[in-house]
C-alpha positions as CSV (number, residue, x, y, z in Angstrom):
1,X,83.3,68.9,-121.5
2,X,85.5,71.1,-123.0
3,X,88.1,69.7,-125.6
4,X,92.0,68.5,-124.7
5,X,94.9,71.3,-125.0
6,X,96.9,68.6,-126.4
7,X,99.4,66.7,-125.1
8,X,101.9,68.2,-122.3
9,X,105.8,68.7,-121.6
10,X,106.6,65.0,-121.0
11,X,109.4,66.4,-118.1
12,X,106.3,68.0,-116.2
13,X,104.5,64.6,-116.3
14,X,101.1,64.1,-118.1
15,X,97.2,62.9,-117.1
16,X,96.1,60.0,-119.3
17,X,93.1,58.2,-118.6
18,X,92.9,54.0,-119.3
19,X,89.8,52.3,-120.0
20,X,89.7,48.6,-120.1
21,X,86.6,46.3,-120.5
22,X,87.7,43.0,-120.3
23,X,86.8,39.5,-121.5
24,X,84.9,38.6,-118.2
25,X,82.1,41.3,-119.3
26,X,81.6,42.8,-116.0
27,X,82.0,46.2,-116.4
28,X,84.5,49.2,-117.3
29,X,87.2,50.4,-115.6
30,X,88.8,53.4,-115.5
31,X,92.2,55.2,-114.3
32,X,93.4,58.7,-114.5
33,X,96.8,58.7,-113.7
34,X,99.7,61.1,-113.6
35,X,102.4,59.4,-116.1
36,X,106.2,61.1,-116.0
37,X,109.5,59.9,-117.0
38,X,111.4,57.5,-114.2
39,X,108.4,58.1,-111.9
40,X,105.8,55.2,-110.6
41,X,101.9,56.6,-111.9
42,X,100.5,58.8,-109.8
43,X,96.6,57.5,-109.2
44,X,94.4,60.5,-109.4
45,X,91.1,58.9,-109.8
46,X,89.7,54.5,-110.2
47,X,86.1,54.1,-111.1
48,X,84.0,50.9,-112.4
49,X,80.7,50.7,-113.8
50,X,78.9,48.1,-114.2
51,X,78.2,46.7,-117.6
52,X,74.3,47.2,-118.6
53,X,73.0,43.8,-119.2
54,X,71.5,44.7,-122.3
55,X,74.8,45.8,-123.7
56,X,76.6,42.8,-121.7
57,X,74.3,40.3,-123.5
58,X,74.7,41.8,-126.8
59,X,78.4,41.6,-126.8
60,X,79.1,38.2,-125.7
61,X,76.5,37.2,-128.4
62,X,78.7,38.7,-131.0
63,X,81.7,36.5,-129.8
64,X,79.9,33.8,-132.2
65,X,78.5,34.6,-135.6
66,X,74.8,35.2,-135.7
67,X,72.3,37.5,-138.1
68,X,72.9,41.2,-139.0
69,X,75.8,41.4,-136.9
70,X,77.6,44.0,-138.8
71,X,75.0,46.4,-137.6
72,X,74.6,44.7,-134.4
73,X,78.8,44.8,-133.9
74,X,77.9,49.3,-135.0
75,X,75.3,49.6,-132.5
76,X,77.5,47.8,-129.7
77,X,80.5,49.4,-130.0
78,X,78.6,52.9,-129.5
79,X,77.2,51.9,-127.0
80,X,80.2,50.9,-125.4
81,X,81.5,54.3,-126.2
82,X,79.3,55.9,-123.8
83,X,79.9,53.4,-121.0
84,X,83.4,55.0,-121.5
85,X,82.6,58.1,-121.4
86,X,80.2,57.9,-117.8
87,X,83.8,56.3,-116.7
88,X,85.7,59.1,-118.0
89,X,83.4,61.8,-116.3
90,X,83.4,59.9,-113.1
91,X,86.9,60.0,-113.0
92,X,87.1,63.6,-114.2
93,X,84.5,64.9,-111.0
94,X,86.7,62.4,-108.7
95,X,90.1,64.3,-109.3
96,X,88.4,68.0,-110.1
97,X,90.2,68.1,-113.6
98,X,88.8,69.2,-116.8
99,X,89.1,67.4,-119.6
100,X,91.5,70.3,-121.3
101,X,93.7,68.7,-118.4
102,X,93.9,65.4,-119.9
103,X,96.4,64.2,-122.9
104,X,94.4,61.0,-124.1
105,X,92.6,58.2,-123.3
106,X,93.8,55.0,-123.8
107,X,90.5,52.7,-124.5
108,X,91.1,49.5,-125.7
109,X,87.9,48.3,-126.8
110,X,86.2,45.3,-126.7
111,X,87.7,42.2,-128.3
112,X,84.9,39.7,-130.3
113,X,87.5,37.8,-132.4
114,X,91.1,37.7,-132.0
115,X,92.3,35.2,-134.8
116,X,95.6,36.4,-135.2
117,X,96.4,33.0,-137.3
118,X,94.7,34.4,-139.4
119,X,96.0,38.1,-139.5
120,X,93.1,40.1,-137.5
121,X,92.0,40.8,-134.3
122,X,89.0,42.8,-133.9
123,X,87.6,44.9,-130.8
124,X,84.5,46.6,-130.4
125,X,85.0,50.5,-130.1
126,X,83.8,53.7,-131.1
127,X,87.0,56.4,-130.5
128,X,85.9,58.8,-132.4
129,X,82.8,59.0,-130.5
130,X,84.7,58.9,-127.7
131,X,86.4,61.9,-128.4
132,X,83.2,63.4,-129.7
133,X,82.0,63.0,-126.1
134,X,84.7,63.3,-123.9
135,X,86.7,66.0,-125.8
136,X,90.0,64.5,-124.9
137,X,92.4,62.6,-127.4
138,X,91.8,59.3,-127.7
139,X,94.4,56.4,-128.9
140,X,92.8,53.1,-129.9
141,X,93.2,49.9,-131.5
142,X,96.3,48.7,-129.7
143,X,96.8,45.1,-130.9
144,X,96.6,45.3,-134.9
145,X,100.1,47.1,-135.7
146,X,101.4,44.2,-133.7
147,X,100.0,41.8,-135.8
148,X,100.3,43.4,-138.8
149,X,104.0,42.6,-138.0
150,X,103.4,39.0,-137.3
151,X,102.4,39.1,-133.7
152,X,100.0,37.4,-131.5
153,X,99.0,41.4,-130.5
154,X,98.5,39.9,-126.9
155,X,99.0,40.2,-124.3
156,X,99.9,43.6,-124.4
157,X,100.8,44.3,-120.9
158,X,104.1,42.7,-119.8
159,X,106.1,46.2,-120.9
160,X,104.0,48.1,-117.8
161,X,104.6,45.0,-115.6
162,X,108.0,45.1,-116.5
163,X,107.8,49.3,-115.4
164,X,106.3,48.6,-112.4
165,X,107.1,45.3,-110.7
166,X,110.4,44.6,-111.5
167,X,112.6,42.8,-109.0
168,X,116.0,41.8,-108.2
169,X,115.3,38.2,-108.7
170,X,112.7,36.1,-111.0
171,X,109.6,37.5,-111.1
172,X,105.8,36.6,-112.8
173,X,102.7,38.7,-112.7
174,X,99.6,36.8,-113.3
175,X,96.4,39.1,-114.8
176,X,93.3,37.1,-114.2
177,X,90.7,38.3,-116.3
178,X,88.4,35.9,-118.5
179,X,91.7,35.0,-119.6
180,X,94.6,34.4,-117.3
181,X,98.2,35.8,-118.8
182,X,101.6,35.7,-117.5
183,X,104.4,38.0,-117.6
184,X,107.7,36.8,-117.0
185,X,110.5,39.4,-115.6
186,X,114.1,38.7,-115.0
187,X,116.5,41.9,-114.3
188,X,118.3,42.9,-117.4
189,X,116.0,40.8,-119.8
190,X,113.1,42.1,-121.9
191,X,110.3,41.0,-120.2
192,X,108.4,38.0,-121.8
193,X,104.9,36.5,-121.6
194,X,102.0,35.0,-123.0
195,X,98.1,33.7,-122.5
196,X,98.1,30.6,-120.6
197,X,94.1,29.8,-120.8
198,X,90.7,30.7,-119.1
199,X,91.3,32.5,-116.3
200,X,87.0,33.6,-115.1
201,X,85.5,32.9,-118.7
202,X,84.6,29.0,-118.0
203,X,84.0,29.5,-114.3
204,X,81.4,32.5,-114.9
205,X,79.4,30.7,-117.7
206,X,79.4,27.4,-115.8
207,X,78.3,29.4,-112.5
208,X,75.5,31.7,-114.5
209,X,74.5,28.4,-116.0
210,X,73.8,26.8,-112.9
211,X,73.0,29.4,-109.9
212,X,72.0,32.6,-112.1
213,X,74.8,34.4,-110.6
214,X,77.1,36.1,-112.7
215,X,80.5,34.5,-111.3
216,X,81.4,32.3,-107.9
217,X,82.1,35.0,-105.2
218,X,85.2,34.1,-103.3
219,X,84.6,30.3,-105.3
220,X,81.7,29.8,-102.5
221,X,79.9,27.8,-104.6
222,X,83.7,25.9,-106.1
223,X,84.0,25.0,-102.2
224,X,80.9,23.0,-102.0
225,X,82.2,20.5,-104.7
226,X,85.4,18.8,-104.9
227,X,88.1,18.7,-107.4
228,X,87.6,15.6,-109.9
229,X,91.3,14.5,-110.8
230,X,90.3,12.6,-113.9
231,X,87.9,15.2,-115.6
232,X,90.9,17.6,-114.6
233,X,93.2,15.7,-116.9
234,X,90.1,14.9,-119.5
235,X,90.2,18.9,-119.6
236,X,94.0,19.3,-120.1
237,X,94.9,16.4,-122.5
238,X,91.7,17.1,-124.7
239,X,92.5,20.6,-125.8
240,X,95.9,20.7,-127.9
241,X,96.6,24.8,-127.8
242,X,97.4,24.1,-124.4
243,X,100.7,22.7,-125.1
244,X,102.0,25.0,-127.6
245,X,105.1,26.9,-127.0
246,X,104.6,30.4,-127.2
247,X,103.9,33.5,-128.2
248,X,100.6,32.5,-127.6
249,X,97.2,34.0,-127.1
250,X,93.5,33.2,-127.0
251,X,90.1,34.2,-126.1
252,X,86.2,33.5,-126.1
253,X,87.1,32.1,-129.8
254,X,88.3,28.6,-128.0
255,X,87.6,28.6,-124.9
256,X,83.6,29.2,-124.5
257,X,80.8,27.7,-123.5
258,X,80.7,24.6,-126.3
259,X,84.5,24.0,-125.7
260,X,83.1,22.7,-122.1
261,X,80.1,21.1,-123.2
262,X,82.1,19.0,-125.5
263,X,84.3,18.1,-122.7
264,X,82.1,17.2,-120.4
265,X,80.2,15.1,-123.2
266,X,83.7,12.9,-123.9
267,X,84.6,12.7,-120.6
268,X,83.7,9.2,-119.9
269,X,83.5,8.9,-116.3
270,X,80.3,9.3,-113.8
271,X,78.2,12.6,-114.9
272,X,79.4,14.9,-112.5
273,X,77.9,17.3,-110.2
274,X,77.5,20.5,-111.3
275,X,79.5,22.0,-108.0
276,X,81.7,19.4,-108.7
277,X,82.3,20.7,-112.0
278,X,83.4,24.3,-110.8
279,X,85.9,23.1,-108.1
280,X,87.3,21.0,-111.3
281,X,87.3,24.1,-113.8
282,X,89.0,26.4,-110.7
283,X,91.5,23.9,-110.2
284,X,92.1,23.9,-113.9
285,X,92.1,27.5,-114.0
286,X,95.7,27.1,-111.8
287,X,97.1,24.2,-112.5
288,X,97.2,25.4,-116.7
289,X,98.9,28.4,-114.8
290,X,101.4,26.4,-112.7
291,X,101.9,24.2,-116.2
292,X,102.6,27.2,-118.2
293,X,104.9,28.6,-115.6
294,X,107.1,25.2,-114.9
295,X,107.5,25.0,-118.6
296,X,108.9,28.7,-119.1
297,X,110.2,30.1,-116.4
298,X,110.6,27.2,-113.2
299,X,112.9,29.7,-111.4
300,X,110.3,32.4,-110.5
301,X,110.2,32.9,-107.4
302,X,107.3,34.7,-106.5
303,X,103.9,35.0,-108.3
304,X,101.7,38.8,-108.1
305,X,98.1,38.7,-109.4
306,X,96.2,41.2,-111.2
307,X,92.7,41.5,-112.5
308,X,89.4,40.4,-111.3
309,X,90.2,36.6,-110.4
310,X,93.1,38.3,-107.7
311,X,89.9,39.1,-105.3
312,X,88.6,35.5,-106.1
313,X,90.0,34.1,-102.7
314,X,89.1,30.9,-103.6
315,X,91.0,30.8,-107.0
316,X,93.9,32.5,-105.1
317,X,94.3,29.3,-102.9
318,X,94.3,26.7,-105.8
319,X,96.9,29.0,-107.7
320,X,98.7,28.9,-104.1
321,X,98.5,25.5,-104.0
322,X,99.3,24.4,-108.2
323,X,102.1,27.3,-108.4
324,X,104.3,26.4,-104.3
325,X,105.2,29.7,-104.5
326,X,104.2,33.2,-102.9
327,X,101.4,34.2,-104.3
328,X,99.5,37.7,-103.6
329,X,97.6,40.5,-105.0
330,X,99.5,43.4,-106.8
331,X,98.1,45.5,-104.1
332,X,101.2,44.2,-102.4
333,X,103.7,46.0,-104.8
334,X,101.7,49.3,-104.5
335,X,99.1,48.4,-107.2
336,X,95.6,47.9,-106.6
337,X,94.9,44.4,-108.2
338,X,91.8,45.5,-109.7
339,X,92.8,48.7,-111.4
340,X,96.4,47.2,-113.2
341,X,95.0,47.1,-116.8
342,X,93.1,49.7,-117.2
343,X,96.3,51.7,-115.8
344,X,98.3,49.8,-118.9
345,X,96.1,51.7,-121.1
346,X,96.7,55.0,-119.8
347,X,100.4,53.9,-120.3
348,X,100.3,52.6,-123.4
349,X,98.5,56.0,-124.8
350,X,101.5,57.4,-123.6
351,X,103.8,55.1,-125.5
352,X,101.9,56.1,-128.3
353,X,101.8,59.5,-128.2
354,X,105.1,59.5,-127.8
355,X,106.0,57.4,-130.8
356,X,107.9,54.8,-128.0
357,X,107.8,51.2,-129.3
358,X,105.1,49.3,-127.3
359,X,105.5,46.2,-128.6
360,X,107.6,43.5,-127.6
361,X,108.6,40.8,-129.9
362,X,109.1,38.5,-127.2
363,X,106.3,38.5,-126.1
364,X,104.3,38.5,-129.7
365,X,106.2,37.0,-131.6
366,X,106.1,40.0,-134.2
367,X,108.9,40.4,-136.5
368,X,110.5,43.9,-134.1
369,X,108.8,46.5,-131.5
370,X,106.5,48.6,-132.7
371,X,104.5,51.5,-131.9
372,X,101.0,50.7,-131.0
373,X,97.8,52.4,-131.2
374,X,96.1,54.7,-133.6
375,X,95.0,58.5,-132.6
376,X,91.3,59.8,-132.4
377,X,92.3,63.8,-131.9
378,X,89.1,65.4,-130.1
């Protein structure tokens, strides 16, 4: 590919591409999108590919600390790179642009530890690489200027939910990826929002665990087993971050595999079945949603859902039935579901581009806005 021109007038409107791997593991998704000033994204070209499961495997292994993982983390993140880059020649050969067409990429990596308690948050990537291959700009590392400032550096879309679902009265959008997120929107208000708990993680590793399949297809296999009202609570009362006010945010660093084995070992009623157990986690999955909701913003009137849980139908009825409100996919606002975030990244490479603030304190927690991202030139 030949390399990027640079970036273009911002009054003639601009190609970005976003690229967003999430905590769910599943695969990368790309957007190139045409991005101009009081204008809704123009969608040139979506693409996914699947995540090799060599590549899938090594990465959630280094959510936990094991041997030679420095090198391991190296050889990961490169290899990431170039699942980015198939993405970002997909798109490319979908729209019939060249790359000199493109002003950046916005890839955000994949995060392994997100401790920002501590100060860091660290996500897999190789942008220089990325550039190498792709010979477009690429802007990186979104969350640590954020929390360099004293921010959670998540969730870092409610300023694109706020650009493109605002409404006249209260409104959430709900991204349900391994983690499930909410942003909260009320005209004339900076938009808020904040990680409300696992959204696919627990469902996908109990559902591997058990059938070999890599999540519960339209919560097929949820359906079978019924929702156990005391291992529900068990679930909620047993893990404190779950009532904390926010800013909030979390990841595979609580919420994994062991955090539900523990669970189910104090839970001190009759062992349950392991369908059983999946209706349970589903139900959980809404009702920490509903919770959150209730608790910050109880006048929302409708709910929109983003991510990949928004084509679990299943999940989409217990979120229906926790949250008594209208509940649909993005898709309804114009917005394919599945393609929201990686569309945030695209816009978010814009922001930073343009030196335009991307972070919002309200929603962090960090001590102002700031601009987020750091440039790989190609």
């Amino acid at each position: 590919m030949t390399r990027s021109g640079g970036p273009r007038s911002p009054t003639s409107g601009r190609l970005f591409i976003g690229l967003m791997s999430g905590t769910s593991l599943d695969g990368a998704d790309g957007v190139l999108a045409r991005l101009a000033p009081g204008a809704a994204p123009q969608v040139l070209a979506s693409a996914g590919l699947p995540m090799p499961p060599d590549l899938r495997a090594e990465l959630l292994a280094l959510n936990a600390s094991g041997a030679d993982e420095l090198h391991r983390a190296a050889v990961a993140a490169q290899g990431l790179a170039r699942l980015y880059a198939r993405t970002v020649q997909t798109l490319l050969e979908q729209a019939g642009q060249p790359a000199s067409a493109v002003s950046a990429i916005g890839a955000h990596g994949q995060t392994v530890r997100h401790r920002p308690d501590l100060g860091y948050t660290l996500q897999l990537n190789a942008p220089a690489l990325l550039a190498e291959l792709t010979g477009i700009d690429v802007v990186a590392d979104f969350r640590s200027r954020d929390v360099a400032a004293g921010g959670q550096g998540a969730p870092l879309v409610p300023p694109f939910h706020a650009a493109m679902f605002q409404a006249a009265h209260p409104r959430a959008v709900l991204n349900l990826g391994g983690i499930a997120n909410l942003t909260l929107l009320q005209a004339g208000q900076p938009p808020r929002g904040f990680d409300t708990g696992p959204a696919n993680v627990l469902l996908d590793t109990w559902c591997h665990r058990h059938t070999g399949q890599a999540y519960d297809a339209d919560g097929r296999w949820a359906a079978s087993g019924r929702v156990l009202p005391d291992l529900l609570e068990h679930l909620i009362a047993s893990e404190p971050w779950l009532a904390l006010p926010p800013p909030k945010s979390t990841g595979r660093d609580l919420f994994d595999a062991a955090w539900l084995d523990q669970r189910l070992q104090s839970y001190d009623g009759v062992r349950p079945a392991p369908e059983d157990v999946q209706a349970t986690l589903q139900r959980f999955t809404a009702r920490t949603v509903a919770d959150a909701l209730e608790a910050s913003a109880p006048a929302t009137r409708d709910v929109l859902v983003c991510g990949g849980g928004a084509r679990n139908t299943g999940l989409m009825r217990e979120l229906a039935y926790c949250l008594q409100r209208p509940v649909q996919p993005t898709d309804a606002a114009g917005v394919p579901a599945q393609w929201v975030e990686a569309m945030a990244f695209a816009w978010l490479a814009q922001a930073c581009l343009d030196r335009t603030p991307a972070g919002v304190p309200e929603v962090t927690g960090a001590r102002g806005p700031r601009v987020l991202g750091a440039l790989y030139p190609a």
